[in-house]
N, C-alpha and C positions, 0 to 999 in steps of 0.2 A: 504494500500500500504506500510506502514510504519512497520509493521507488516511481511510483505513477505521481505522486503528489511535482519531484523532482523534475522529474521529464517535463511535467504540465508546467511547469512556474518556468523552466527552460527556453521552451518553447514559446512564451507570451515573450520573458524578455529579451529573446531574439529578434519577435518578430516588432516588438514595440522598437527596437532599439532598428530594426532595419528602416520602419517606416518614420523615422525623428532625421534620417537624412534626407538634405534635401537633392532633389534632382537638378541635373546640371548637364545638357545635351552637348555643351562645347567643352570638346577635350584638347590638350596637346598645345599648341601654338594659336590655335583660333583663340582658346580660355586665355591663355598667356595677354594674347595682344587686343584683347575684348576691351572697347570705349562705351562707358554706360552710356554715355552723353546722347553718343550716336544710334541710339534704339530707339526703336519709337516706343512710345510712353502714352501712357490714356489720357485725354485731355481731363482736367480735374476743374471743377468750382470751387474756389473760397470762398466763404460766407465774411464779410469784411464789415464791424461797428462803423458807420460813414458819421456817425454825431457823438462826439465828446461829451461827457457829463459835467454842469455847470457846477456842481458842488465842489467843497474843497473843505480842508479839514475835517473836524470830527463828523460835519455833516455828509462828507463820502466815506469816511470811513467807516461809519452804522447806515450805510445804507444796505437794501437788501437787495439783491440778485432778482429775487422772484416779481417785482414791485417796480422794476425797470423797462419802459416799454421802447429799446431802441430799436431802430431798423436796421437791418442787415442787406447788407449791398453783394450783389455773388461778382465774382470776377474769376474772366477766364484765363486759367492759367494756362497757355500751349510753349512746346520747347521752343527754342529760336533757330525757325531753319536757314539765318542767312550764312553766307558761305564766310569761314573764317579763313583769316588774312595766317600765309605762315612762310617762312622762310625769310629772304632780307625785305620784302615787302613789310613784316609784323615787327624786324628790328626794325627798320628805318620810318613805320610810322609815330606821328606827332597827334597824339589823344585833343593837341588841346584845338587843332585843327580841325574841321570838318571834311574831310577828303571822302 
């Protein structure tokens, strides 16, 4: 019996401990030279406070959470697909220029 108990508790924390890894389809040199940057990525919304609260002092500091009726502004967040500047182009430019 002590023997079946064994094997059983084995067996879970094999298989728990197989599925805590995570999978990863890029091996070798692809994984090595992998740019998160360059993936695409799901476009997301922010929910962003657009109105600052007038209160100050003890009067924002008791106030309450539930009692506040601000608005929330969504803002799209997407990556930036413009093409980056790289080699003596990205040394020799001047940020304070608009080229």
């Amino acid at each position: 019996m002590k023997k079946l108990w064994m094997i059983g508790t084995a067996i879970l924390l094999s298989v728990g401990a197989a599925n805590a890894q995570e999978w990863n389809e890029l091996k070798g040199p692809a994984a090595k030279n992998y740019k998160p940057w360059k993936s695409q990525a799901k476009n997301v919304t922010a929910d962003v406070r657009s109105e600052r609260s007038e209160a100050q002092g003890p009067e924002f500091k008791n106030q309450k959470p539930w009692n506040q009726t601000d608005a929330t502004t969504p803002i799209d967040t997407t990556l930036d697909t413009s093409k980056k500047v790289t080699g003596p182009k990205a040394k020799n430019k001047k940020p304070w220029k608009n080229n």
